[in-house]
PASEBA-1860 file (N, C-alpha, C; in nm, 3 decimals):
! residues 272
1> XXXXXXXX> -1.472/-0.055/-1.134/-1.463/-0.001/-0.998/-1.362/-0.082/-0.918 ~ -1.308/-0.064/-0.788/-1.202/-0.086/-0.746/-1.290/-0.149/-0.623 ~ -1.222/-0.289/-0.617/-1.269/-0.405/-0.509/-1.248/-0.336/-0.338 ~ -1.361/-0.326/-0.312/-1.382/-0.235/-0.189/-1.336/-0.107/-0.184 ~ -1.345/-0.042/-0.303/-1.314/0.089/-0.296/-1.442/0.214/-0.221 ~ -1.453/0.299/-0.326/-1.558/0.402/-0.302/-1.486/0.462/-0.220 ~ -1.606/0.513/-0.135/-1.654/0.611/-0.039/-1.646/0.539/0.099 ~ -1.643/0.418/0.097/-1.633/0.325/0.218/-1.446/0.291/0.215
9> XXXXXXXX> -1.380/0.302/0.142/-1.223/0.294/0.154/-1.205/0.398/0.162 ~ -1.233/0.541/0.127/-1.171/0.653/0.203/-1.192/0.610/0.313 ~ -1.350/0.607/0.351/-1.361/0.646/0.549/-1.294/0.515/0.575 ~ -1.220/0.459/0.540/-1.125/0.322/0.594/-0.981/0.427/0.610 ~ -0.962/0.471/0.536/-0.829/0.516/0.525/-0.822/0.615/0.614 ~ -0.952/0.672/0.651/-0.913/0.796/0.724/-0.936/0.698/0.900 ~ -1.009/0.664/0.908/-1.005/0.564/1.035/-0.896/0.517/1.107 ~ -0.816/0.448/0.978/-0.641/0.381/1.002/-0.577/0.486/1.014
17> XXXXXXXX> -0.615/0.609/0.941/-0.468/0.707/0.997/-0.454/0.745/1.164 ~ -0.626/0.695/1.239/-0.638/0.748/1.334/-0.617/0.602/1.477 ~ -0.560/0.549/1.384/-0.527/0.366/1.504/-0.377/0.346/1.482 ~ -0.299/0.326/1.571/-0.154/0.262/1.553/-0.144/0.137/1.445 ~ -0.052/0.153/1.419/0.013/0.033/1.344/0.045/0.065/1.170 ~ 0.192/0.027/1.158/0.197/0.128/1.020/0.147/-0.017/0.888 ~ 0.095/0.085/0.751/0.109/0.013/0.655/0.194/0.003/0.574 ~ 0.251/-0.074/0.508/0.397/-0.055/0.420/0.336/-0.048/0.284
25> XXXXXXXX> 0.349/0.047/0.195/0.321/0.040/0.037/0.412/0.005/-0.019 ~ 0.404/-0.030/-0.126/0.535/-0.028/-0.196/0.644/0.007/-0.164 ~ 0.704/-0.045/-0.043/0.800/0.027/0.017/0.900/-0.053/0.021 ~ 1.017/0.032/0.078/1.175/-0.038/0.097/1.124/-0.079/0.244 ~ 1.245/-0.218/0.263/1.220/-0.239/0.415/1.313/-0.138/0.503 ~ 1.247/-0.185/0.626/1.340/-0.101/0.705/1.311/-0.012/0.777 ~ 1.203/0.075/0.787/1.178/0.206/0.820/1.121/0.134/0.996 ~ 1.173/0.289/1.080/1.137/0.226/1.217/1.027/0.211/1.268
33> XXXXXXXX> 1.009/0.125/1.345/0.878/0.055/1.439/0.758/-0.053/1.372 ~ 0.680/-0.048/1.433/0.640/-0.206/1.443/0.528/-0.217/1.298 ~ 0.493/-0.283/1.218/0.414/-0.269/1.181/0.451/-0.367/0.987 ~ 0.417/-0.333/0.903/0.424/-0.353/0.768/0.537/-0.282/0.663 ~ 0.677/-0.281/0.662/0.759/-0.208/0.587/0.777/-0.317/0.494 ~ 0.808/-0.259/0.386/0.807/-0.404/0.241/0.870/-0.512/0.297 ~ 1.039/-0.492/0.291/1.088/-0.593/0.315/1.124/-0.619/0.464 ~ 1.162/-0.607/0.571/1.223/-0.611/0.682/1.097/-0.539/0.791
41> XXXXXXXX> 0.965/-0.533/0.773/0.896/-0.523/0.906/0.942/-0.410/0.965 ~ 0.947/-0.290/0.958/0.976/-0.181/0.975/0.833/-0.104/0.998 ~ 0.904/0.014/1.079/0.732/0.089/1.089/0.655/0.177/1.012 ~ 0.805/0.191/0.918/0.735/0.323/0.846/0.722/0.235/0.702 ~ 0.618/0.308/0.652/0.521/0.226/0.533/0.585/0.269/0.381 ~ 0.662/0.135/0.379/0.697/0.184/0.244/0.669/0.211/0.140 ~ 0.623/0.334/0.077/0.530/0.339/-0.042/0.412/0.335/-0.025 ~ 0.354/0.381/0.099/0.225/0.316/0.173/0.160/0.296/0.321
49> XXXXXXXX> 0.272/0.358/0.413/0.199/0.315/0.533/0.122/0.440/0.589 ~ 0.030/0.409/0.696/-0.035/0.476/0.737/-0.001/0.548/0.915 ~ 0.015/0.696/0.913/0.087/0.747/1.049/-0.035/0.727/1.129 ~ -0.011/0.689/1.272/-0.148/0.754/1.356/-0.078/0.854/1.436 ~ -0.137/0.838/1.611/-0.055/0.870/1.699/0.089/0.896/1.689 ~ 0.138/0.761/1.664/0.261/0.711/1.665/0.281/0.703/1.508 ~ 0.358/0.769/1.478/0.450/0.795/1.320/0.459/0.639/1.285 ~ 0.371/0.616/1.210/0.416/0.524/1.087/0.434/0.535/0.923
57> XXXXXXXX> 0.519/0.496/0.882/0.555/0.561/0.770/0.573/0.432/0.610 ~ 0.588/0.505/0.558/0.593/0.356/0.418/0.750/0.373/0.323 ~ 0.825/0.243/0.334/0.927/0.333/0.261/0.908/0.316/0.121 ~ 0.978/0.343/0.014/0.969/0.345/-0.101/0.959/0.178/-0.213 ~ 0.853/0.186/-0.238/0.809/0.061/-0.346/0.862/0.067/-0.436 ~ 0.805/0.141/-0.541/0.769/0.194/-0.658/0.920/0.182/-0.759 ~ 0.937/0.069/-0.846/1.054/0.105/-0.895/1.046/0.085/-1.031 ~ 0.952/0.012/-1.101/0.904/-0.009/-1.214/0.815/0.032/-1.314
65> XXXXXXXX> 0.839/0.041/-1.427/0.744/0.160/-1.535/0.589/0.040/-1.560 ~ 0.516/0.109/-1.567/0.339/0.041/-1.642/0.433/-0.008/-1.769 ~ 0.397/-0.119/-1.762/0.359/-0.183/-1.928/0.392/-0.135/-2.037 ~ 0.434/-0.071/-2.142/0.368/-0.010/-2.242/0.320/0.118/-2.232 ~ 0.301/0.190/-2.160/0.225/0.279/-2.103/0.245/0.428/-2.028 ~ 0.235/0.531/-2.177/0.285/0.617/-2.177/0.258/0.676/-2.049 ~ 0.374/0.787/-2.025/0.379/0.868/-1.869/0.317/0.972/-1.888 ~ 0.242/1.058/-1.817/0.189/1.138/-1.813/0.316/1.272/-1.794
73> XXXXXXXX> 0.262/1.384/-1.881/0.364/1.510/-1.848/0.362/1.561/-1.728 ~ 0.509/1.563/-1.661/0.516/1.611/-1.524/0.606/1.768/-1.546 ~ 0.634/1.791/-1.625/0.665/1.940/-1.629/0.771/1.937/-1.495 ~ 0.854/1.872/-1.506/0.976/1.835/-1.393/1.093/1.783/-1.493 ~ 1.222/1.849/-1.529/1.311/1.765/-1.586/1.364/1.654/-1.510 ~ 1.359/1.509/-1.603/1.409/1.420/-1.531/1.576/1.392/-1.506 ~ 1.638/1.495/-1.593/1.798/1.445/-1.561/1.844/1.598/-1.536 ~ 1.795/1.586/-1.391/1.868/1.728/-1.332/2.003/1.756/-1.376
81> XXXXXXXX> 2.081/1.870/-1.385/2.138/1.924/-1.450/2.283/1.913/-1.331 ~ 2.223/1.926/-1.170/2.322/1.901/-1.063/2.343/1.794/-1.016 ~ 2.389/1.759/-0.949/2.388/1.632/-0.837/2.287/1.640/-0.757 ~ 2.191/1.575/-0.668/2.099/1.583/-0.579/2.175/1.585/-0.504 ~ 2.102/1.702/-0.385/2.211/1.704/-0.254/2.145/1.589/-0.142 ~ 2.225/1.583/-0.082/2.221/1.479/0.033/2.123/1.513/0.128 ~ 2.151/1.662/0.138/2.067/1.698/0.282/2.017/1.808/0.251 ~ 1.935/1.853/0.300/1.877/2.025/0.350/1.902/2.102/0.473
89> XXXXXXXX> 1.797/2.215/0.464/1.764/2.276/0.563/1.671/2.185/0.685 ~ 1.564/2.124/0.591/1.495/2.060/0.708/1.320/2.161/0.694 ~ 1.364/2.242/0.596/1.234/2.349/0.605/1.184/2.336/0.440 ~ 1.077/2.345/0.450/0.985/2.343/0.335/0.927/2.420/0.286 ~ 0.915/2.496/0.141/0.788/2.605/0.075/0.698/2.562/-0.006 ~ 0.598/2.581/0.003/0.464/2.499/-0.012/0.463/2.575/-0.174 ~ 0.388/2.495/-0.262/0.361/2.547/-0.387/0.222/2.647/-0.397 ~ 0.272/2.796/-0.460/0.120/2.890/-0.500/-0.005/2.822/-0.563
97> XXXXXXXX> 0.046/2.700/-0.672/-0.047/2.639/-0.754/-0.139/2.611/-0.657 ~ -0.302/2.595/-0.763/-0.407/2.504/-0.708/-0.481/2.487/-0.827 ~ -0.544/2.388/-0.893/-0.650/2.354/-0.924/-0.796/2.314/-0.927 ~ -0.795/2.269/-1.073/-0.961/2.223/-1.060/-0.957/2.127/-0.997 ~ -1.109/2.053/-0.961/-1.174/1.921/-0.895/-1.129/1.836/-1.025 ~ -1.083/1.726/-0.982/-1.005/1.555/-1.059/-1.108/1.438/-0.983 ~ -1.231/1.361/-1.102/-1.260/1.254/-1.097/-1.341/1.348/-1.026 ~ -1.502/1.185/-1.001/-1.622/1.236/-0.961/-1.647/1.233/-0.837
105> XXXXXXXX> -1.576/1.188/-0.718/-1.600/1.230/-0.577/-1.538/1.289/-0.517 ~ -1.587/1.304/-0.399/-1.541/1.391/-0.292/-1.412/1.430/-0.325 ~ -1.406/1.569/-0.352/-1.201/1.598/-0.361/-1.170/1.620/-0.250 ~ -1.067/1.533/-0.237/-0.949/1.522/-0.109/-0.860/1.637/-0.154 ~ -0.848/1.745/-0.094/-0.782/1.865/-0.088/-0.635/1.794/-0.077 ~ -0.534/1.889/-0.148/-0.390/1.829/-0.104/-0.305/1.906/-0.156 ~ -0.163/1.909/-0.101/-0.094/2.022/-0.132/0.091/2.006/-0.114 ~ 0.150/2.055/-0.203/0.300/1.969/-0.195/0.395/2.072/-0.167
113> XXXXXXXX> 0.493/2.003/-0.100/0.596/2.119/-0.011/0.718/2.053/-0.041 ~ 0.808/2.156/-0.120/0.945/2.102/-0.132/1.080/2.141/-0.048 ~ 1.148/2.071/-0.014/1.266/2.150/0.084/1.323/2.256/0.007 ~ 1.354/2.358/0.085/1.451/2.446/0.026/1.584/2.419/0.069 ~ 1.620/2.463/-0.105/1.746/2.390/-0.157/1.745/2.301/-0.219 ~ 1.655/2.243/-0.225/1.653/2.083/-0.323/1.640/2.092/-0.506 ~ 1.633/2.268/-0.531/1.618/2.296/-0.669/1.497/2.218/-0.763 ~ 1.450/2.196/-0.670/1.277/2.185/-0.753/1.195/2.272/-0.727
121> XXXXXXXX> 1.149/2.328/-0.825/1.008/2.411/-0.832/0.899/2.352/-0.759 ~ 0.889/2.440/-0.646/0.704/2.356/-0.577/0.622/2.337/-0.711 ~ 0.597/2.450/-0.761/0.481/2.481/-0.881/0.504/2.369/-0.997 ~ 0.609/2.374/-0.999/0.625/2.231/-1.119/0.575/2.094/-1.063 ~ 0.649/2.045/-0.890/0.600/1.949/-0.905/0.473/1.922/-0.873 ~ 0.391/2.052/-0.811/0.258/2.012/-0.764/0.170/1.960/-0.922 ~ 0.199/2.025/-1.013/0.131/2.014/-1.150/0.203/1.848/-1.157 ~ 0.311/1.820/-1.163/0.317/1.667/-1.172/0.241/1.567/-1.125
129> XXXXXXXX> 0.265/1.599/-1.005/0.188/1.533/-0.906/0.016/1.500/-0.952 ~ -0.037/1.656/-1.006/-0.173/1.683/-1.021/-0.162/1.558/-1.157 ~ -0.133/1.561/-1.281/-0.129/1.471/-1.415/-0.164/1.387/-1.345 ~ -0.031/1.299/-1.245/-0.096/1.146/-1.198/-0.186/1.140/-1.140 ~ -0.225/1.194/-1.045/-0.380/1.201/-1.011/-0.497/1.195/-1.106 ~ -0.491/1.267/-1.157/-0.579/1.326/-1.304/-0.520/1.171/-1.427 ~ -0.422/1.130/-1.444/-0.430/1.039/-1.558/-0.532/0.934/-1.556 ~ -0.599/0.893/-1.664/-0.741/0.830/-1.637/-0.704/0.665/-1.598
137> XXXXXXXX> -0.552/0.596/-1.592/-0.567/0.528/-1.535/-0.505/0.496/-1.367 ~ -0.552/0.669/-1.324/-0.516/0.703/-1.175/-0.638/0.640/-1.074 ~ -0.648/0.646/-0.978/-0.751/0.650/-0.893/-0.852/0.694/-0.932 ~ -0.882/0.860/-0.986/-1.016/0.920/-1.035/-1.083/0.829/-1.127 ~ -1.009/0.709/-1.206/-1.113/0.621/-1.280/-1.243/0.606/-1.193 ~ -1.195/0.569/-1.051/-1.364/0.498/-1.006/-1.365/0.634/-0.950 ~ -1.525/0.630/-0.970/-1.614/0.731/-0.964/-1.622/0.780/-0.776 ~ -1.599/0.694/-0.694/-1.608/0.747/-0.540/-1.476/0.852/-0.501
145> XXXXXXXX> -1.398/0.865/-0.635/-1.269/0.926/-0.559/-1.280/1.042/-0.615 ~ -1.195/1.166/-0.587/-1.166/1.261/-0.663/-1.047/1.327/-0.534 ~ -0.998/1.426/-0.655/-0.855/1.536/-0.586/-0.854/1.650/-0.619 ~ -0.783/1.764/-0.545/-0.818/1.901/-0.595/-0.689/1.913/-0.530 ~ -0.608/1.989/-0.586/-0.488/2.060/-0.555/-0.532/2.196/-0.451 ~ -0.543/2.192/-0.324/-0.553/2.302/-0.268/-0.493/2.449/-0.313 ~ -0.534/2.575/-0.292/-0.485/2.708/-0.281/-0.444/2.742/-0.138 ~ -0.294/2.797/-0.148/-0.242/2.860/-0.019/-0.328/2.889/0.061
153> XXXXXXXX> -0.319/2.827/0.142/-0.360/2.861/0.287/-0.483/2.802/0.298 ~ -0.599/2.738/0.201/-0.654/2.605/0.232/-0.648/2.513/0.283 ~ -0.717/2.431/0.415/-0.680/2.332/0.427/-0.668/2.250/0.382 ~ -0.626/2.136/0.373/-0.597/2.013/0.287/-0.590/1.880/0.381 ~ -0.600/1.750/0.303/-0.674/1.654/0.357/-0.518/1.561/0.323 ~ -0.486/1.581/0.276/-0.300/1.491/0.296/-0.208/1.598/0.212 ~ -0.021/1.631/0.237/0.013/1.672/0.166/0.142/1.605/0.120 ~ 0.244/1.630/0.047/0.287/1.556/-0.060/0.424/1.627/-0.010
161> XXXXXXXX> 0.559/1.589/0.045/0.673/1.648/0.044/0.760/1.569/-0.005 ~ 0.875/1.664/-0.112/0.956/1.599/-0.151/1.089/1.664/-0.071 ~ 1.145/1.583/-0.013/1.259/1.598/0.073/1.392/1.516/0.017 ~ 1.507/1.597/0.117/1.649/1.536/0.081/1.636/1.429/0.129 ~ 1.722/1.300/0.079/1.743/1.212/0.174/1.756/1.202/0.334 ~ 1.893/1.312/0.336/1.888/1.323/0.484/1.747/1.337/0.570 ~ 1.687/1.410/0.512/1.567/1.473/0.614/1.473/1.362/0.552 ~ 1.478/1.277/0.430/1.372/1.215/0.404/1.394/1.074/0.542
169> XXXXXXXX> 1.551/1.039/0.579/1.549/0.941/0.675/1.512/0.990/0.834 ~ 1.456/1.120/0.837/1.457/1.153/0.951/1.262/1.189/0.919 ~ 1.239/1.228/0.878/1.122/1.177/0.861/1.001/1.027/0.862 ~ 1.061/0.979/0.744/1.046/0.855/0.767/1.140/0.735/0.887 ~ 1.228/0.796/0.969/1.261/0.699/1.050/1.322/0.616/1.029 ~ 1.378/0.600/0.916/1.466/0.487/0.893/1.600/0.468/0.937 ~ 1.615/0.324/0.927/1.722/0.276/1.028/1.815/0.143/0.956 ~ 1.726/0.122/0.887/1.806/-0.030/0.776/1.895/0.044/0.709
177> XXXXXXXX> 2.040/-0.014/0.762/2.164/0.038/0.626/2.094/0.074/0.538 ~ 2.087/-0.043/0.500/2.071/-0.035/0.305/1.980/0.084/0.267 ~ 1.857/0.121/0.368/1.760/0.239/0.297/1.811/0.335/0.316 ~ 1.914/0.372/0.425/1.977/0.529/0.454/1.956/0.645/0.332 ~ 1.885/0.709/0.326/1.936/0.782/0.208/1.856/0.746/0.054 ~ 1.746/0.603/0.051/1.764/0.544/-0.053/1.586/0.525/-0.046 ~ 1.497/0.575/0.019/1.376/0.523/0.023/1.258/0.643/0.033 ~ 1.111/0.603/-0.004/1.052/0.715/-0.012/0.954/0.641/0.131
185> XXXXXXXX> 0.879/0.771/0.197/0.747/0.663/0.283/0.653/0.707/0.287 ~ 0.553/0.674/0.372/0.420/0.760/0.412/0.379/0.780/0.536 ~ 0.373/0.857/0.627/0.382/0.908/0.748/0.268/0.962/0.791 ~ 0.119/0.879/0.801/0.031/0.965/0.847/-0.072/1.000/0.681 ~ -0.066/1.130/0.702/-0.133/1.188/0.571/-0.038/1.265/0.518 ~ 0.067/1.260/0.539/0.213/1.291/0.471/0.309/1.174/0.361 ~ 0.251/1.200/0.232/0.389/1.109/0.127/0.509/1.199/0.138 ~ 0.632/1.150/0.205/0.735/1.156/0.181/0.800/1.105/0.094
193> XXXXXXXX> 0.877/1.191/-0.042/0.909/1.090/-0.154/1.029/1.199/-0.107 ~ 1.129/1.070/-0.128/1.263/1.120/-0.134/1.349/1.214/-0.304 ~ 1.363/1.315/-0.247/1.423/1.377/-0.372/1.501/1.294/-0.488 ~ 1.613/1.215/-0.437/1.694/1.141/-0.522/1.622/1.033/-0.602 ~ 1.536/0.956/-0.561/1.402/0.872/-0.640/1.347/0.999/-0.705 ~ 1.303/1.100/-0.682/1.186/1.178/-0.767/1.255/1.212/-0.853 ~ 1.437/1.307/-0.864/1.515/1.305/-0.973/1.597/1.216/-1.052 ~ 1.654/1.078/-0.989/1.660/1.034/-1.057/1.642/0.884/-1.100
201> XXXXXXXX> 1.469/0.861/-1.045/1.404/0.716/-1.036/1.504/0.590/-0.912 ~ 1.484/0.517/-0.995/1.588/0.418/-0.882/1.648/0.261/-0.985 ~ 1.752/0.240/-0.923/1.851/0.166/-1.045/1.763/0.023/-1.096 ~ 1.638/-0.017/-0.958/1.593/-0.100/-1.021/1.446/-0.092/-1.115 ~ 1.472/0.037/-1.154/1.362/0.099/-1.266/1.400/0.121/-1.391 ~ 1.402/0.070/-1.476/1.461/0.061/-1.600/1.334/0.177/-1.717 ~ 1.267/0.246/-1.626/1.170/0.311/-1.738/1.168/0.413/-1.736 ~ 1.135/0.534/-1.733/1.100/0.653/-1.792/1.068/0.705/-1.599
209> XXXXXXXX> 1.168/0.875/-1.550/1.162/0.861/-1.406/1.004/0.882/-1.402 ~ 0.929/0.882/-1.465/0.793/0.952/-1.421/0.733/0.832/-1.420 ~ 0.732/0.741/-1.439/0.677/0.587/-1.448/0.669/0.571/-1.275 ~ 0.825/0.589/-1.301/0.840/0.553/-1.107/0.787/0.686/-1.042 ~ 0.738/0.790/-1.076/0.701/0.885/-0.976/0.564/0.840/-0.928 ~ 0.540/0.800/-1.077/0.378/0.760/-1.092/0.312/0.636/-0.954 ~ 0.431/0.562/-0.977/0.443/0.429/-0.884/0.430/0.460/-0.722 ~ 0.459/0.592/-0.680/0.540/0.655/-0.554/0.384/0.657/-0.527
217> XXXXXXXX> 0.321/0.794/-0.585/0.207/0.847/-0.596/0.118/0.761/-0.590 ~ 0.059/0.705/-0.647/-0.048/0.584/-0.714/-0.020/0.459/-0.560 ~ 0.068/0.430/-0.514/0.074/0.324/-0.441/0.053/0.399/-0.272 ~ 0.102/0.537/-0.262/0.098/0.574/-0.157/-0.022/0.657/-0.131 ~ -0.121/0.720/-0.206/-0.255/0.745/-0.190/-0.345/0.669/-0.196 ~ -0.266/0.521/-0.269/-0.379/0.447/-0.271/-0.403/0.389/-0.094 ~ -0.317/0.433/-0.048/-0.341/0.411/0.132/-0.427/0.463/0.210 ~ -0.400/0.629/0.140/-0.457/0.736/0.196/-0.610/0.718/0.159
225> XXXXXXXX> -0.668/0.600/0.092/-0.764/0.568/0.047/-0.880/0.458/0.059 ~ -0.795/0.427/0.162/-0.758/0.277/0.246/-0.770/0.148/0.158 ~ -0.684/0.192/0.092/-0.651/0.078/0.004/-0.482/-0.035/0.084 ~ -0.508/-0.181/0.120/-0.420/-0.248/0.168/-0.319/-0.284/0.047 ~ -0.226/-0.395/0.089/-0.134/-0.453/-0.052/-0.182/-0.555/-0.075 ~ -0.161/-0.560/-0.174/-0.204/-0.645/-0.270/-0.075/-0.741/-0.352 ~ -0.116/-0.873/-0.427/0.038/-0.887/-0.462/-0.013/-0.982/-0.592 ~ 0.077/-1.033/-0.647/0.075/-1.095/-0.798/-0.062/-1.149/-0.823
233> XXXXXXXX> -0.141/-1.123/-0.914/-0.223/-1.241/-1.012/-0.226/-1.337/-1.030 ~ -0.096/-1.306/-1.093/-0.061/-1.434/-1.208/0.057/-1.417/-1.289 ~ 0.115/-1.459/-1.371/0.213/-1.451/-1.431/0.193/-1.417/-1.565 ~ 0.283/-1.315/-1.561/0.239/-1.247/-1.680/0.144/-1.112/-1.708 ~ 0.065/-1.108/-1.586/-0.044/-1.013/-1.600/0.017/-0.884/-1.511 ~ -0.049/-0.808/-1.502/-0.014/-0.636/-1.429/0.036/-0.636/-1.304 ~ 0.137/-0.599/-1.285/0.142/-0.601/-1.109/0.049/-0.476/-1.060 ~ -0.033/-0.519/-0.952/-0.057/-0.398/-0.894/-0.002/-0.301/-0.841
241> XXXXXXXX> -0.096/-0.179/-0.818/0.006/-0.080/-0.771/0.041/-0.110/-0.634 ~ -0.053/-0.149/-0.615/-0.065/-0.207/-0.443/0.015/-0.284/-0.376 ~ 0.061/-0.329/-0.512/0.168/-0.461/-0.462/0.298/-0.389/-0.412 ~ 0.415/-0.471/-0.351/0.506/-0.411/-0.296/0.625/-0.459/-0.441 ~ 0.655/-0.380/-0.540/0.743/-0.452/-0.652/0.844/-0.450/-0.583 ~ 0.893/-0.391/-0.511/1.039/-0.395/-0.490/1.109/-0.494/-0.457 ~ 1.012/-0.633/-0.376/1.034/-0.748/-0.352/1.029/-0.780/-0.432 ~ 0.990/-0.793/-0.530/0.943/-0.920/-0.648/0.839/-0.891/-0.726
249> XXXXXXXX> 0.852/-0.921/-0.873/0.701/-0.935/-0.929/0.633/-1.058/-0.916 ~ 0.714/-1.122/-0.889/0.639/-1.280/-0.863/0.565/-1.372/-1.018 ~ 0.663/-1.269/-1.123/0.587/-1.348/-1.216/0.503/-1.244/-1.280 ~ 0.511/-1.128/-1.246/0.377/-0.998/-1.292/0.462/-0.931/-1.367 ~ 0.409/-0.842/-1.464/0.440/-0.729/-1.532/0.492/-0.596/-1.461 ~ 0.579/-0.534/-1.436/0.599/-0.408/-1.357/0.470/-0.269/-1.432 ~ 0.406/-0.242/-1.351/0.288/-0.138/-1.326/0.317/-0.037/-1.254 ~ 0.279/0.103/-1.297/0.247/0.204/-1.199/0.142/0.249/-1.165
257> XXXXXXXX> 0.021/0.179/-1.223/-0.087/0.239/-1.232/-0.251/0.168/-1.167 ~ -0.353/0.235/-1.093/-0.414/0.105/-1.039/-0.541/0.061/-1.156 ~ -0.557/0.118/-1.271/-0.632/0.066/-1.388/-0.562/0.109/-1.474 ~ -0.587/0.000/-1.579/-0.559/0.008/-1.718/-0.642/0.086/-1.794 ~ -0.609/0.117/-1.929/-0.656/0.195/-2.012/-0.799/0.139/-2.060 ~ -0.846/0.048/-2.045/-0.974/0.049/-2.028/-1.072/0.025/-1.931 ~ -0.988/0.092/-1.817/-1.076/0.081/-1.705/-1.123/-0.014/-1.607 ~ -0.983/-0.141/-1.598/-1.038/-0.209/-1.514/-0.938/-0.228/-1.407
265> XXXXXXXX> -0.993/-0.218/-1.310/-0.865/-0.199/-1.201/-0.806/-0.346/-1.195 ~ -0.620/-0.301/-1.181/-0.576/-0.414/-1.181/-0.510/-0.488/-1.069 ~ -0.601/-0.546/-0.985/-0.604/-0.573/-0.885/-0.527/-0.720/-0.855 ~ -0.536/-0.794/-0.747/-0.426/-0.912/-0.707/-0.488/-0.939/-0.596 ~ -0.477/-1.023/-0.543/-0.459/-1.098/-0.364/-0.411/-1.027/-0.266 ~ -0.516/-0.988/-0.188/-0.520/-0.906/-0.074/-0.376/-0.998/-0.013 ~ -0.283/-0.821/0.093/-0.181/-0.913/0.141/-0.193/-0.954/0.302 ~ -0.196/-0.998/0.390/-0.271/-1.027/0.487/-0.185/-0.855/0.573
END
């Protein structure tokens, strides 16, 4: 089971979405206003933060493959065939898919919207999306969590957009040179994963792009879950998902995942 998890870290997570101050997941620094962005104190949560009132957002963590540790099928080709475009419309079409209930609690309804124009299939990536959820060393390991891919026009309890850069920096708020264009966040009960990471990972990911999708996912619900960061062990051992890799492993293994294959969550030092 996952160290203060359950049923008492959802109603944490849903609490924080409803108080100022952003959390940064696994995120790039940079993103605007006050709060936890990986590197540079930014507001929007990289890989992880939590929106209230006031838009806080998480920018993108996630750059490293699990261990050893095969990827789950995302039914998404990873070496798009075009260039990723820069920008969009700014408008989104939600995917027809929905599924079964994932893991033994409460399913958090949820539902993914891709820009048009960005040449991804909603329907493909919501089924991606669904695997990492569903892989048994996702969240659904401990028994207080569960997910259900909403049906059109269901409500839903967070949803999942993959956007152009352009609109992903106007979303997430970002303002640090260096992330322009280059970071994913979390905005509330909105993961914003930037298109160009979802097609084609990021240069400091040397693994398989679904490793790092996995990383996006896994680090930025684990918010929505009220799960905080977390950071190295020890050397040598798993980085958490929780942790922010993009800074550093500090000595850890690069991870996408928050348990291992036999079920024990791989957890680290709460980050203050």
């Amino acid at each position: 089971m996952v160290p203060n998890g359950g049923a008492a870290a959802v109603a944490e997570g849903r609490a924080a979405a409803a108080r100022p101050g952003p959390q940064d997941g696994q995120g790039a620094k940079g993103a605007k206003g006050a709060g936890g962005t990986e590197e540079a104190g930014g507001g929007a949560d990289a890989q992880g933060g939590r929106r209230s009132p006031a838009p806080v957002k998480s920018p993108d963590t996630a750059r490293h493959p699990a261990p050893g540790a095969p990827s789950p099928s995302t039914g998404a080709s990873a070496s798009p065939a075009a260039p990723v475009p820069a920008a969009g419309p700014g408008t989104f079409r939600a995917s027809g898919a929905s599924g079964e209930a994932q893991g033994k609690g409460t399913a958090l309804r949820w539902r993914i919207e891709v820009e048009e124009g960005s040449g991804v299939d909603p329907d493909s990536a919501a089924r991606s999306v669904e695997a990492i959820l569903g892989d048994p060393r996702g969240w659904t390991r401990d028994t207080a969590y569960g997910f259900r891919l909403a049906a059109p026009g269901e409500p839903v309890d967070f949803t999942v957009k993959i956007a152009t850069p352009a609109t992903t920096d106007r979303l997430c708020e970002v303002v640090t040179p260096e992330l322009i264009g280059e970071t994913n966040c979390r905005a509330g009960h909105t993961v914003v994963v930037n298109l160009k990471r979802w097609q084609e990972g990021s240069p400091q990911f040397s693994g398989p792009v679904e490793e790092y999708r996995a990383l996006i996912v896994n680090h930025e619900v684990g918010h929505e879950l009220g799960h905080d960061h977390e950071t190295c062990p020890g050397a040598g051992k798993a980085a958490p998902a929780m942790m922010q890799q993009i800074k550093g492993l500090l000595g850890c293994q690069a991870n996408a995942w928050p348990f291992d294959a036999s079920g024990t969550y791989l957890s680290g030092p709460h980050v203050p």
